[in-house]
PyMOL Python script that loads the backbone (N, CA, C, O; Angstrom):
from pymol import cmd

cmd.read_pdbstr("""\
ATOM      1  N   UNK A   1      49.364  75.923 -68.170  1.00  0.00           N
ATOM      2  CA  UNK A   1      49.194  77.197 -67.518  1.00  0.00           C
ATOM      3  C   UNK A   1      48.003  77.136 -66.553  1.00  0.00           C
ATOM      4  O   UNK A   1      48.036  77.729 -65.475  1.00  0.00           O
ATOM      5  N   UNK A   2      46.803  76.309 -67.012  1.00  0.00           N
ATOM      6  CA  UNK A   2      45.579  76.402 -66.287  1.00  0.00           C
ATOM      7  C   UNK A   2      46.038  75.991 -64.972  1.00  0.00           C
ATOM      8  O   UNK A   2      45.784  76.773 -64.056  1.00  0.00           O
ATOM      9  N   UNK A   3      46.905  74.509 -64.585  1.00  0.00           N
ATOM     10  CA  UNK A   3      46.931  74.035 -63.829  1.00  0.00           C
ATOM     11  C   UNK A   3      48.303  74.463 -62.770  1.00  0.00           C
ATOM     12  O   UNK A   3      48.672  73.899 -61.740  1.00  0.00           O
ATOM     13  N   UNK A   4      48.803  75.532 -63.383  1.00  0.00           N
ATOM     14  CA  UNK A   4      49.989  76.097 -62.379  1.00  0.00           C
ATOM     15  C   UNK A   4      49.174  77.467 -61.788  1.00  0.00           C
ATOM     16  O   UNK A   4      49.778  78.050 -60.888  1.00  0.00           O
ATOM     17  N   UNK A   5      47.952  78.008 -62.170  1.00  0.00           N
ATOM     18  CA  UNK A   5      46.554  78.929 -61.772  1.00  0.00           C
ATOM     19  C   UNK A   5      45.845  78.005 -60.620  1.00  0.00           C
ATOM     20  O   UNK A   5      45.471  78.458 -59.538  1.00  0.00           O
ATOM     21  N   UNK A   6      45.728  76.745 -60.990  1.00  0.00           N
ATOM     22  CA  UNK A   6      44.869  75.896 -60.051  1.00  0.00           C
ATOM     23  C   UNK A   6      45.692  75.719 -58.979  1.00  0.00           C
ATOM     24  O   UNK A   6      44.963  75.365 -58.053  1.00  0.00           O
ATOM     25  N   UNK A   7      47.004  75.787 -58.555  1.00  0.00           N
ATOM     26  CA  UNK A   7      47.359  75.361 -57.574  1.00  0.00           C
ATOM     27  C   UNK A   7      47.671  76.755 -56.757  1.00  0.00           C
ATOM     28  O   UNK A   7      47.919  76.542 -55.570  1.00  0.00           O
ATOM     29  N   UNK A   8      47.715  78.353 -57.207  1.00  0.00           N
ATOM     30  CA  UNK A   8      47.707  79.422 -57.100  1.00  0.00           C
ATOM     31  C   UNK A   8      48.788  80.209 -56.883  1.00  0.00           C
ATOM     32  O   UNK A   8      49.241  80.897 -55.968  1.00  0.00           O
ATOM     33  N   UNK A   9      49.069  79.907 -57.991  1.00  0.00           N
ATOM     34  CA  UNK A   9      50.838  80.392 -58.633  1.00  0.00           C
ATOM     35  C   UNK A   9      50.369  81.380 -59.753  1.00  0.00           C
ATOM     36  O   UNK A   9      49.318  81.245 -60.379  1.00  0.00           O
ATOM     37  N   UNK A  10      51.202  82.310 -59.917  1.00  0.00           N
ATOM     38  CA  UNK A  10      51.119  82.790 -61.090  1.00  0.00           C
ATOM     39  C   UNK A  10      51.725  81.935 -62.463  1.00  0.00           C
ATOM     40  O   UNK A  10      52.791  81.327 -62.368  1.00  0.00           O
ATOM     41  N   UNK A  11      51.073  81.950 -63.525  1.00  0.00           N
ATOM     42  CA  UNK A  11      51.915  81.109 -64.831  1.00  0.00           C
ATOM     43  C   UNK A  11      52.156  82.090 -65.546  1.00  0.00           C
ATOM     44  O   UNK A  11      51.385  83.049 -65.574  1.00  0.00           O
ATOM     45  N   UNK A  12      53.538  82.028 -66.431  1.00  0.00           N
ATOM     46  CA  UNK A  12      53.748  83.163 -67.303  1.00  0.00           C
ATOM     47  C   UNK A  12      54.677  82.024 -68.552  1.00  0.00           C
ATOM     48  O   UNK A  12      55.675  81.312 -68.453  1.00  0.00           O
ATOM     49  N   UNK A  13      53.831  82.308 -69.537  1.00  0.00           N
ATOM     50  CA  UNK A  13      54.302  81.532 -71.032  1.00  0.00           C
ATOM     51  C   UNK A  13      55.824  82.707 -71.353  1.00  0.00           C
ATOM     52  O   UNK A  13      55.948  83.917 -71.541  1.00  0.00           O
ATOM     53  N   UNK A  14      56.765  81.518 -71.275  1.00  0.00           N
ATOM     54  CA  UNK A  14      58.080  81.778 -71.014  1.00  0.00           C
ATOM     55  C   UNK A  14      58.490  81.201 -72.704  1.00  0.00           C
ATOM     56  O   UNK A  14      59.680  81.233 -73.017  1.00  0.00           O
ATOM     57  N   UNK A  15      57.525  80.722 -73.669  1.00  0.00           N
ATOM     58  CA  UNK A  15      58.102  80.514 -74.814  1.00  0.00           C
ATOM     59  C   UNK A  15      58.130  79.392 -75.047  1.00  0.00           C
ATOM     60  O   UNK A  15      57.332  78.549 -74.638  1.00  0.00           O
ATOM     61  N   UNK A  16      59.493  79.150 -76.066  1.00  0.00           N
ATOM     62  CA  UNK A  16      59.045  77.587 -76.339  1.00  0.00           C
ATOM     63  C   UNK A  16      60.535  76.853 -75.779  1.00  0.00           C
ATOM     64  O   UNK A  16      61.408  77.271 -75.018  1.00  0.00           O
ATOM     65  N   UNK A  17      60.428  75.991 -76.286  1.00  0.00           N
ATOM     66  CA  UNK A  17      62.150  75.181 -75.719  1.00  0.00           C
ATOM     67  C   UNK A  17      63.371  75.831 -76.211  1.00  0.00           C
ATOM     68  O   UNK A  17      64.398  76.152 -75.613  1.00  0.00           O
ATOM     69  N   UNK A  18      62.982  75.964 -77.570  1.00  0.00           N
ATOM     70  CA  UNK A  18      64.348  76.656 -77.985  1.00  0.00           C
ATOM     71  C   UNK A  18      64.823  77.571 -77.417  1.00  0.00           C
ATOM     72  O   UNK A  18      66.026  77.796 -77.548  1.00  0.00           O
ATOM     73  N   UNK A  19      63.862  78.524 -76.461  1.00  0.00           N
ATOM     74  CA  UNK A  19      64.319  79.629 -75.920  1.00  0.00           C
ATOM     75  C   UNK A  19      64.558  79.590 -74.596  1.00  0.00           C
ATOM     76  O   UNK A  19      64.797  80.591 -73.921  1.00  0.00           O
ATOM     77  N   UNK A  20      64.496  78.294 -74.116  1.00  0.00           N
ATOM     78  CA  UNK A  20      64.864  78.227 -72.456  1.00  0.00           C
ATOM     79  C   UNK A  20      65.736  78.542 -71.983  1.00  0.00           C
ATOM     80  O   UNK A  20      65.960  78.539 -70.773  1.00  0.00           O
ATOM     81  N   UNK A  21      66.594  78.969 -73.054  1.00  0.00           N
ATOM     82  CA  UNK A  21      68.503  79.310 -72.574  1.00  0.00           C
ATOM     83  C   UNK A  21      68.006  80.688 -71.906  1.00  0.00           C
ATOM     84  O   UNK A  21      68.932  81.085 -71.197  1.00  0.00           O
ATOM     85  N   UNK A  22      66.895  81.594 -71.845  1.00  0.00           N
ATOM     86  CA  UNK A  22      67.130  82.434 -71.447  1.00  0.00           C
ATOM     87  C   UNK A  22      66.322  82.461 -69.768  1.00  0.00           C
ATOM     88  O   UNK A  22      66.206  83.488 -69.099  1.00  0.00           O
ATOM     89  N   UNK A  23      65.922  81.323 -69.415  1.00  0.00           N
ATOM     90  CA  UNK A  23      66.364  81.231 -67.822  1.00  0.00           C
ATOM     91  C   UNK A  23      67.068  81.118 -66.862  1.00  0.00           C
ATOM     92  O   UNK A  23      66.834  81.391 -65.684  1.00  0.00           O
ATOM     93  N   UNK A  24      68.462  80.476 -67.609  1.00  0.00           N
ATOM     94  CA  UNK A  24      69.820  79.347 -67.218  1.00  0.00           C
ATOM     95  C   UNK A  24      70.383  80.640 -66.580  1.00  0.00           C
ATOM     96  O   UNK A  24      70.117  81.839 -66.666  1.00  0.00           O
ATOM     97  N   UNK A  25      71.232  79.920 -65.937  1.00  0.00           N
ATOM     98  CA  UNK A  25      72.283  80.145 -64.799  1.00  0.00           C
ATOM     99  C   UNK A  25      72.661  81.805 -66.053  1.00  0.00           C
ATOM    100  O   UNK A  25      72.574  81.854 -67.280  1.00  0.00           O
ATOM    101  N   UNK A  26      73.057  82.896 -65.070  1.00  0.00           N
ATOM    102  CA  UNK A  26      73.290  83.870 -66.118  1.00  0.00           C
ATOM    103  C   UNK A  26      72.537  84.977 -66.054  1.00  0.00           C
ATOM    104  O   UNK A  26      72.777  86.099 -65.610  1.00  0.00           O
ATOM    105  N   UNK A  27      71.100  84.258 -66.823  1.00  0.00           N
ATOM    106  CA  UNK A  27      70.444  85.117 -67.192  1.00  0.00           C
ATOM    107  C   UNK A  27      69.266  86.129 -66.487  1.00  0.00           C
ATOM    108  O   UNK A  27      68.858  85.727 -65.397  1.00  0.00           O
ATOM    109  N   UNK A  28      68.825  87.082 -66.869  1.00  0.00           N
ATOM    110  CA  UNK A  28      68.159  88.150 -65.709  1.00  0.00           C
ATOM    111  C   UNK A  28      67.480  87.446 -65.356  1.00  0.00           C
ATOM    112  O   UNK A  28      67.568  87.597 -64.137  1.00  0.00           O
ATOM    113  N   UNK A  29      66.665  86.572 -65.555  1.00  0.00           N
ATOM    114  CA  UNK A  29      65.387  86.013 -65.085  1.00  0.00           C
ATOM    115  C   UNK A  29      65.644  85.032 -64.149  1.00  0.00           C
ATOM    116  O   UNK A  29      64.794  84.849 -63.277  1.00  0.00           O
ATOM    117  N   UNK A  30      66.962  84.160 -64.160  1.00  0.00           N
ATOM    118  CA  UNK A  30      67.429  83.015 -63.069  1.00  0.00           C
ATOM    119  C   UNK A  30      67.410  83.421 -61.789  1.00  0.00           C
ATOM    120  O   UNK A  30      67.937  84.490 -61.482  1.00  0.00           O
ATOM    121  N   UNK A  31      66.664  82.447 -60.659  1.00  0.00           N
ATOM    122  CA  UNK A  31      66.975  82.640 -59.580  1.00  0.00           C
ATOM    123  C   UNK A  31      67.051  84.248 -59.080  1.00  0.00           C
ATOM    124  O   UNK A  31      67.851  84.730 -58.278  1.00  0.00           O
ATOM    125  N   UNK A  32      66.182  84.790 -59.664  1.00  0.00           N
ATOM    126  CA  UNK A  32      65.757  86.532 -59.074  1.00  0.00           C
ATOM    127  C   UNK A  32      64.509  86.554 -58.739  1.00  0.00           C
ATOM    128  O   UNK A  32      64.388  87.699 -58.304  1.00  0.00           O
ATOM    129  N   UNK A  33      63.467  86.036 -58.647  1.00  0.00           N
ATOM    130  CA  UNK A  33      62.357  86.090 -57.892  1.00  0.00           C
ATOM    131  C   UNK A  33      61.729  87.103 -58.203  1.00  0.00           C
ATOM    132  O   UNK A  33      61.430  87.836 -57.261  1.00  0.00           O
ATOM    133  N   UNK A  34      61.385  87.442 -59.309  1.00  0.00           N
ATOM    134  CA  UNK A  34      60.936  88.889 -60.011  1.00  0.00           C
ATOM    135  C   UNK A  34      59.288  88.517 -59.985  1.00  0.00           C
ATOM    136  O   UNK A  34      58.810  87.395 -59.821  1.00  0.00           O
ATOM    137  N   UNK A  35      58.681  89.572 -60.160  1.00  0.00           N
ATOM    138  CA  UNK A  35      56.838  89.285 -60.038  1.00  0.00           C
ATOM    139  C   UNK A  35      56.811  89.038 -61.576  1.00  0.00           C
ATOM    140  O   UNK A  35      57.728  88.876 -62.381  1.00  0.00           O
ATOM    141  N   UNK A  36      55.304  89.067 -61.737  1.00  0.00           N
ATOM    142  CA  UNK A  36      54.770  88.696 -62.972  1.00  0.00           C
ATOM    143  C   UNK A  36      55.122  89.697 -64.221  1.00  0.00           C
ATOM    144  O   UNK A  36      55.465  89.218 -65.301  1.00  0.00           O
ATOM    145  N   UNK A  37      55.024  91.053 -64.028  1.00  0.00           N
ATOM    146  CA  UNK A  37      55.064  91.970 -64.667  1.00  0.00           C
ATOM    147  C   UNK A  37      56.637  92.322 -65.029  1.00  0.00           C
ATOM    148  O   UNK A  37      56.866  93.048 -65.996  1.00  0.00           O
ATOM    149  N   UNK A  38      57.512  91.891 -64.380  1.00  0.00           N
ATOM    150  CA  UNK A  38      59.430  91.925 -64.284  1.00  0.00           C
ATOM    151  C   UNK A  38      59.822  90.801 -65.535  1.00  0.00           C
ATOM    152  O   UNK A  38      60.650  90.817 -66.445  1.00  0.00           O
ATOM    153  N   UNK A  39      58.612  89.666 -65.012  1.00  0.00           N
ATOM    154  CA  UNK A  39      59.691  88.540 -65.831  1.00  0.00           C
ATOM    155  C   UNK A  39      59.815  88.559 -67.452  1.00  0.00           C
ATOM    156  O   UNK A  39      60.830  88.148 -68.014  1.00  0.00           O
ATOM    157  N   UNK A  40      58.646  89.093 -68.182  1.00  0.00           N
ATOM    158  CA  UNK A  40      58.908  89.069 -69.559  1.00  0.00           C
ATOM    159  C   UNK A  40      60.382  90.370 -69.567  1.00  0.00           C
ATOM    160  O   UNK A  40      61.561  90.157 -69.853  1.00  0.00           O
ATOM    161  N   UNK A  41      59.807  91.503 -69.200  1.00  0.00           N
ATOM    162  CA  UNK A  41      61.420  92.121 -69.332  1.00  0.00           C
ATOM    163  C   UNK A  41      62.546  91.508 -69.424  1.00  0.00           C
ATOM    164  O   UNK A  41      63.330  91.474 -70.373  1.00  0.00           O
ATOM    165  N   UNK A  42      62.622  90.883 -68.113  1.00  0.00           N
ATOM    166  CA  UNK A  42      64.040  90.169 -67.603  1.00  0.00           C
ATOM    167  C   UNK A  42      64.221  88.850 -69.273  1.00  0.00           C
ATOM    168  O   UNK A  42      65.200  88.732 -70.010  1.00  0.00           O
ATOM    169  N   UNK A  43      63.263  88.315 -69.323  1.00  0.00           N
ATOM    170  CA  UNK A  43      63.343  87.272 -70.425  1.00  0.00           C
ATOM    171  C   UNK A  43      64.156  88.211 -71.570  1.00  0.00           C
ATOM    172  O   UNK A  43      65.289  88.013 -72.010  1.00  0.00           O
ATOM    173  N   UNK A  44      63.232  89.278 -71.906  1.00  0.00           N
ATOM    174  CA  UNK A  44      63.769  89.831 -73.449  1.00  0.00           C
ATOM    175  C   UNK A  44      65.159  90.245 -72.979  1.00  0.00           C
ATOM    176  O   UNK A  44      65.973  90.273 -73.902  1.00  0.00           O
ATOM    177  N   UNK A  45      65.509  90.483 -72.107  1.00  0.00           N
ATOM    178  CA  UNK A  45      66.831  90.892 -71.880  1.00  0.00           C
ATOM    179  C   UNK A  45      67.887  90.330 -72.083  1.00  0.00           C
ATOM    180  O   UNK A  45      68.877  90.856 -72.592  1.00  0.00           O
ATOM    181  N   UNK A  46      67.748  88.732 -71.548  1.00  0.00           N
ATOM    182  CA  UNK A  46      68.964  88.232 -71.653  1.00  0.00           C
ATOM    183  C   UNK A  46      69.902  87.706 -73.146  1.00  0.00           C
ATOM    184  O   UNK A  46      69.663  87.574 -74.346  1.00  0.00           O
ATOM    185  N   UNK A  47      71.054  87.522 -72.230  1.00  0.00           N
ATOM    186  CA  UNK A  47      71.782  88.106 -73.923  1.00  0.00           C
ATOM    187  C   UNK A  47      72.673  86.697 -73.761  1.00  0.00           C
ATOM    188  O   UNK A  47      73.250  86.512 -72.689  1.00  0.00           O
ATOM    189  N   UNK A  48      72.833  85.234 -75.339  1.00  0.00           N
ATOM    190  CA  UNK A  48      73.061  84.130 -74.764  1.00  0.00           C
ATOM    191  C   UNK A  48      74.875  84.361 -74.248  1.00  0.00           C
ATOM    192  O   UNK A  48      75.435  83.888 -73.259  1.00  0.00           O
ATOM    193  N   UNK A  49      75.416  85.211 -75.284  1.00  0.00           N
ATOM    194  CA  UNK A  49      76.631  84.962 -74.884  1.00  0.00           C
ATOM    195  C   UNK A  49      77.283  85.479 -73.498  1.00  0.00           C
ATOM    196  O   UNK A  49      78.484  85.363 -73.255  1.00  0.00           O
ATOM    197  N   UNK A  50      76.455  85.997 -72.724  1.00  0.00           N
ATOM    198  CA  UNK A  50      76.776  86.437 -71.422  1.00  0.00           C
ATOM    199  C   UNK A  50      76.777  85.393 -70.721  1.00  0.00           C
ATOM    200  O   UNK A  50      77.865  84.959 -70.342  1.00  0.00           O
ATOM    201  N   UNK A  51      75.943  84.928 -70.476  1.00  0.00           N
ATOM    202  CA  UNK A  51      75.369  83.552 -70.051  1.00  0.00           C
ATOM    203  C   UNK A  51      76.436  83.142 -68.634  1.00  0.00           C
ATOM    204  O   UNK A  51      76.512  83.309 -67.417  1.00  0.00           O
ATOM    205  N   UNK A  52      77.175  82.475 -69.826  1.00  0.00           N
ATOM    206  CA  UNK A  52      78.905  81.755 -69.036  1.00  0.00           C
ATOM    207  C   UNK A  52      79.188  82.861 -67.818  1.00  0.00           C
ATOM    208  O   UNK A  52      78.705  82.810 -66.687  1.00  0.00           O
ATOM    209  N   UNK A  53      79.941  83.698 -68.252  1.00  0.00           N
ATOM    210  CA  UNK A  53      80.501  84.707 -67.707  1.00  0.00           C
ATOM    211  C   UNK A  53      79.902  85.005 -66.397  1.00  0.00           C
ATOM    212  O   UNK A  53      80.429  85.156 -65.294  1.00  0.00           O
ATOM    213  N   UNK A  54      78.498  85.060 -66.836  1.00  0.00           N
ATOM    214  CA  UNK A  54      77.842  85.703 -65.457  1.00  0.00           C
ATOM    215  C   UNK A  54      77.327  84.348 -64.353  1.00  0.00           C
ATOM    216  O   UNK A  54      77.456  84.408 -63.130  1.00  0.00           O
ATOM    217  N   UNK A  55      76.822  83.337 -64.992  1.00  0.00           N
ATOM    218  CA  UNK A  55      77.249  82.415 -64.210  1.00  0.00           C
ATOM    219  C   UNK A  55      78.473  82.009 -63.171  1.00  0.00           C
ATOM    220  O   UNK A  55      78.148  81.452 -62.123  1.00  0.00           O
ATOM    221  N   UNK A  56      79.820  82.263 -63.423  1.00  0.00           N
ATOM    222  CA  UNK A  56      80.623  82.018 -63.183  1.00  0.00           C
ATOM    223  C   UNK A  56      81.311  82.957 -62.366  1.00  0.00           C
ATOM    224  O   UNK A  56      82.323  82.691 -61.718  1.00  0.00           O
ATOM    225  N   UNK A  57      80.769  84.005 -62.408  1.00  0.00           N
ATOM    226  CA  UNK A  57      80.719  85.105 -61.541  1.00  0.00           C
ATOM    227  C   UNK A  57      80.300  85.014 -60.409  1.00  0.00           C
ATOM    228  O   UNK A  57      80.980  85.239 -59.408  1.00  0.00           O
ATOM    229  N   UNK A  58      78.412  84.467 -60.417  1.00  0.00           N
ATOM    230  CA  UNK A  58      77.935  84.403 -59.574  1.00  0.00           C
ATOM    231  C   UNK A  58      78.293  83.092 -58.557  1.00  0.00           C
ATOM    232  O   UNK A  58      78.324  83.084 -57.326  1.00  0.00           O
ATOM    233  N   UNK A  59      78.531  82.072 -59.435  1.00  0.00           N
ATOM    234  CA  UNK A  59      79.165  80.685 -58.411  1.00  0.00           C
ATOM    235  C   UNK A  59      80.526  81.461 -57.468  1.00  0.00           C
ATOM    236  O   UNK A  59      80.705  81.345 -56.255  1.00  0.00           O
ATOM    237  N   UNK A  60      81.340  82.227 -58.411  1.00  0.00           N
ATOM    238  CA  UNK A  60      82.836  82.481 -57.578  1.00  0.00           C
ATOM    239  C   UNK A  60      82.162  83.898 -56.466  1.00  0.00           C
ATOM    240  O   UNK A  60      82.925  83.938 -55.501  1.00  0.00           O
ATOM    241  N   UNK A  61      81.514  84.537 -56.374  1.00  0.00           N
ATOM    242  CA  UNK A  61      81.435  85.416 -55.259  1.00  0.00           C
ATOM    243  C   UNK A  61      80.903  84.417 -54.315  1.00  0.00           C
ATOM    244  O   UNK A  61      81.385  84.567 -53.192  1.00  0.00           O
ATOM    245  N   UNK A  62      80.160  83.559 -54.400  1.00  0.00           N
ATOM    246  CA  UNK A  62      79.372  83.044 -53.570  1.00  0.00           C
ATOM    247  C   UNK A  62      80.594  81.914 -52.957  1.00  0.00           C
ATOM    248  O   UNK A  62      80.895  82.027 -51.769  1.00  0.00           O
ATOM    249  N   UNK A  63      81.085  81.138 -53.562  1.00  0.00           N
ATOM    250  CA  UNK A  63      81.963  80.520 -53.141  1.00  0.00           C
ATOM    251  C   UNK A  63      82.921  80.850 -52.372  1.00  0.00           C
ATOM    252  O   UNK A  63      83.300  80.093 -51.479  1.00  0.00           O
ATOM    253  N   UNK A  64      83.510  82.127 -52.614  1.00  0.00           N
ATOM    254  CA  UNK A  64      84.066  83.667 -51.858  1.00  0.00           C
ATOM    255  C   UNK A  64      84.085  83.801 -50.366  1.00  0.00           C
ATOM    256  O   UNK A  64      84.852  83.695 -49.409  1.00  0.00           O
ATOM    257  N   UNK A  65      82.208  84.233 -50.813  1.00  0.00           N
ATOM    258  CA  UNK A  65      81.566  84.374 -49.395  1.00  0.00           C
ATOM    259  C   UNK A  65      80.750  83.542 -48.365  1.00  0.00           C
ATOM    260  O   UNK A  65      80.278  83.864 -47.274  1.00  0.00           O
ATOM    261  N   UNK A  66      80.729  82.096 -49.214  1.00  0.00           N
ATOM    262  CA  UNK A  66      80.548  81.190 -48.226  1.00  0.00           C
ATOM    263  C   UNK A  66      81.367  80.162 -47.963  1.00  0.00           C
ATOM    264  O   UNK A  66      81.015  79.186 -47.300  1.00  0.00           O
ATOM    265  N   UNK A  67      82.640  80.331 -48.522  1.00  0.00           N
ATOM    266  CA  UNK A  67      83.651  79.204 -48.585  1.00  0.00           C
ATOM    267  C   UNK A  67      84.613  79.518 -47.633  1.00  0.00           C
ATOM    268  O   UNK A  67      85.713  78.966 -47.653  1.00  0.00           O
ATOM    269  N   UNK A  68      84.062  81.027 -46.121  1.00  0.00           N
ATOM    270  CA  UNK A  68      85.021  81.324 -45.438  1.00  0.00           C
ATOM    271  C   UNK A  68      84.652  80.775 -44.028  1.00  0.00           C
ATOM    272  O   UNK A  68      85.299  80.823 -42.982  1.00  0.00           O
ATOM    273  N   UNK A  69      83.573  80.304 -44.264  1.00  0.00           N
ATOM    274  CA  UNK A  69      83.205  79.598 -42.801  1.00  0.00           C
ATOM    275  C   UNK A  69      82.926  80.448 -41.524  1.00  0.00           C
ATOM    276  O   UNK A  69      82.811  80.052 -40.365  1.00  0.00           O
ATOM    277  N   UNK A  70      82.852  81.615 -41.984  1.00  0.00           N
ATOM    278  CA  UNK A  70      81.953  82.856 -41.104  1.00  0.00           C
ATOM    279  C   UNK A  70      81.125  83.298 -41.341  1.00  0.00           C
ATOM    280  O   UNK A  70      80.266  83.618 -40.520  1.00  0.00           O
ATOM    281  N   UNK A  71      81.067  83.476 -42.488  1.00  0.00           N
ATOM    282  CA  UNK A  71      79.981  84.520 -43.235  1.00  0.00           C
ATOM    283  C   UNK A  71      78.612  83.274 -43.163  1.00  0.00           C
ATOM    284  O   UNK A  71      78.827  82.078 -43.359  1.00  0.00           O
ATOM    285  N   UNK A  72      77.475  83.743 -42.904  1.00  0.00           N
ATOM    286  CA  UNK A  72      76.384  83.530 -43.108  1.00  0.00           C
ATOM    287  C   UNK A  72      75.106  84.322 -43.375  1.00  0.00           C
ATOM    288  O   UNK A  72      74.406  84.588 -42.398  1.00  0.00           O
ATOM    289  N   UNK A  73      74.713  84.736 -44.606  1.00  0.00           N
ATOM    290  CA  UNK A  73      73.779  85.286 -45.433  1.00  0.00           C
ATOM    291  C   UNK A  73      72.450  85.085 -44.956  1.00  0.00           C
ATOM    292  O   UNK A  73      71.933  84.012 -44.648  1.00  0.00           O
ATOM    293  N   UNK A  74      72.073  85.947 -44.934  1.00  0.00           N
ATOM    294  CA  UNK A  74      70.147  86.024 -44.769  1.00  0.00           C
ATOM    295  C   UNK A  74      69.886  85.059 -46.270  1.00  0.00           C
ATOM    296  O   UNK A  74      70.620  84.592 -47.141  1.00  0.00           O
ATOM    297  N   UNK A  75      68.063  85.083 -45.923  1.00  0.00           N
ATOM    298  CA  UNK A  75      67.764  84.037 -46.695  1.00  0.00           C
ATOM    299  C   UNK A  75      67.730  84.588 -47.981  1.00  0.00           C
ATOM    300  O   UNK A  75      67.870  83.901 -48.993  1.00  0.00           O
ATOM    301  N   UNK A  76      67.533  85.915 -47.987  1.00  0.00           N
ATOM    302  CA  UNK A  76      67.316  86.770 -49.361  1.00  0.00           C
ATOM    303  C   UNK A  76      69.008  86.990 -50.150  1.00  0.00           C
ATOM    304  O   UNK A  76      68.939  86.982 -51.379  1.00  0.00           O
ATOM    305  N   UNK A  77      70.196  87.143 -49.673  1.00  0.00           N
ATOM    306  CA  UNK A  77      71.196  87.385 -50.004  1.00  0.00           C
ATOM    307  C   UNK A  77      71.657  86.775 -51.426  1.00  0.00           C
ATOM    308  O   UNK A  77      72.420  87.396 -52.166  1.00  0.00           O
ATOM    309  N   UNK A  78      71.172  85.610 -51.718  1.00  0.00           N
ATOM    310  CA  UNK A  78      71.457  85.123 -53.292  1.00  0.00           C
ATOM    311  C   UNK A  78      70.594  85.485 -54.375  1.00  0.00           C
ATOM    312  O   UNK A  78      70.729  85.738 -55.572  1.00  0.00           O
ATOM    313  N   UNK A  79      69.632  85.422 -53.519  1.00  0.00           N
ATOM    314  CA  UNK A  79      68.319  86.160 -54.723  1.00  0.00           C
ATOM    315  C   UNK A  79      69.404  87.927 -55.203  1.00  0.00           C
ATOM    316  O   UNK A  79      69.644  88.309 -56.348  1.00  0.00           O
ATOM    317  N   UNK A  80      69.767  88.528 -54.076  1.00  0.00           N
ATOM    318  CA  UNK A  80      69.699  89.987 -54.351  1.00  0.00           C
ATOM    319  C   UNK A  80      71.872  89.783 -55.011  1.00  0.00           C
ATOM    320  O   UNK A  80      72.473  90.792 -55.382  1.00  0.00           O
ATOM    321  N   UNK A  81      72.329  88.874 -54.997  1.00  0.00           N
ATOM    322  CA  UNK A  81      73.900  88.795 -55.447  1.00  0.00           C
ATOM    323  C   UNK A  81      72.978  88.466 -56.919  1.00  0.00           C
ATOM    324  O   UNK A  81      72.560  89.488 -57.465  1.00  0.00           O
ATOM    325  N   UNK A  82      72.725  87.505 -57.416  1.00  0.00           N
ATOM    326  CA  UNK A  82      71.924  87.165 -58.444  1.00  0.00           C
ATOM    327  C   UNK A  82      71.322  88.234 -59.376  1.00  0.00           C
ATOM    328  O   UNK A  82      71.576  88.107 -60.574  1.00  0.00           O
ATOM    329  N   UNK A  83      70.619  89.187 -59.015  1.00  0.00           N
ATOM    330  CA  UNK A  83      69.744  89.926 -59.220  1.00  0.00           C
ATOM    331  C   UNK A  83      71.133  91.385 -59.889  1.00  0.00           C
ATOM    332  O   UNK A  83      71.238  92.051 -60.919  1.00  0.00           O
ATOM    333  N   UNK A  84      71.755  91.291 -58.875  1.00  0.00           N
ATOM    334  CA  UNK A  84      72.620  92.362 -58.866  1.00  0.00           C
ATOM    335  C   UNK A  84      73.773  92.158 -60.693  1.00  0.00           C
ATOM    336  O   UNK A  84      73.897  92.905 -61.664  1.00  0.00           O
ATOM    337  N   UNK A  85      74.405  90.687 -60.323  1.00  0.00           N
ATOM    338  CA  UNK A  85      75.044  90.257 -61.393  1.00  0.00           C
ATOM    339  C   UNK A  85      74.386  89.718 -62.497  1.00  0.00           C
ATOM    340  O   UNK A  85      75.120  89.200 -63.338  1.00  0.00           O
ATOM    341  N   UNK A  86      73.286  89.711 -62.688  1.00  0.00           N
ATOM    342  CA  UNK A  86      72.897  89.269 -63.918  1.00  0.00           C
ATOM    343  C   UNK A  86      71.513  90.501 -64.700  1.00  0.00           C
ATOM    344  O   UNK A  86      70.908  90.264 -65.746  1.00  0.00           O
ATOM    345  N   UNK A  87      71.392  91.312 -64.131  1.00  0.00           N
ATOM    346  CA  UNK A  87      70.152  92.335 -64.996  1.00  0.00           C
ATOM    347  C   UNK A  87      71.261  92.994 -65.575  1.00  0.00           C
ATOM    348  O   UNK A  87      71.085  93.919 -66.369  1.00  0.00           O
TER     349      UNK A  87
END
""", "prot")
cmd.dss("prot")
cmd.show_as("cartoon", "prot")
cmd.util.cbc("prot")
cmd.orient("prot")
C-alpha cells in the first residue's frame, strides 16, 4: 500500500485472495473507475453468481456495438456500458 502512495495513486486494501472474485469481469467494481470512497461499496456489492451473466452481457453489447464497423465510442463509453451493467 505504502508504495502504490509513493508513486501517487490512491491504495485501497481490496482484501485477501480469496476474495478477488469480486473485481472480475462482472462485478461492480471491474473496469468502472470509481474513486476511493465508491470502491469498498462497489466491492461489498458484488454478488459471485452474477458474475458470468454480467460479463457476458457486457462482452455481447460491446461486440454489438463495435463489431459494426461504424460505431466509434468516446474514450469514456466502456467505463459508463460497464458501470451501467454491472452496479
Amino acid at each position: 500500500m505504502a508504495l502504490v502512495k509513493e508513486t501517487g495513486l490512491d491504495a485501497f486494501d481490496a482484501g485477501s485472495l480469496a476474495d478477488s472474485w469480486r473485481q472480475q469481469p462482472g462485478a461492480p467494481a471491474y473496469c468502472t473507475d470509481l474513486t476511493q470512497a465508491e470502491i469498498g461499496v462497489a466491492l461489498d456489492a458484488a454478488n459471485r453468481g452474477r458474475l458470468p451473466k454480467r460479463r457476458d452481457l457486457g462482452v455481447a453489447v460491446m461486440q454489438e456495438r463495435l463489431g459494426d464497423g461504424t460505431t466509434n465510442p468516446d474514450e469514456d463509453w466502456g467505463v459508463r456500458l460497464i458501470r451501467v451493467i454491472n452496479m
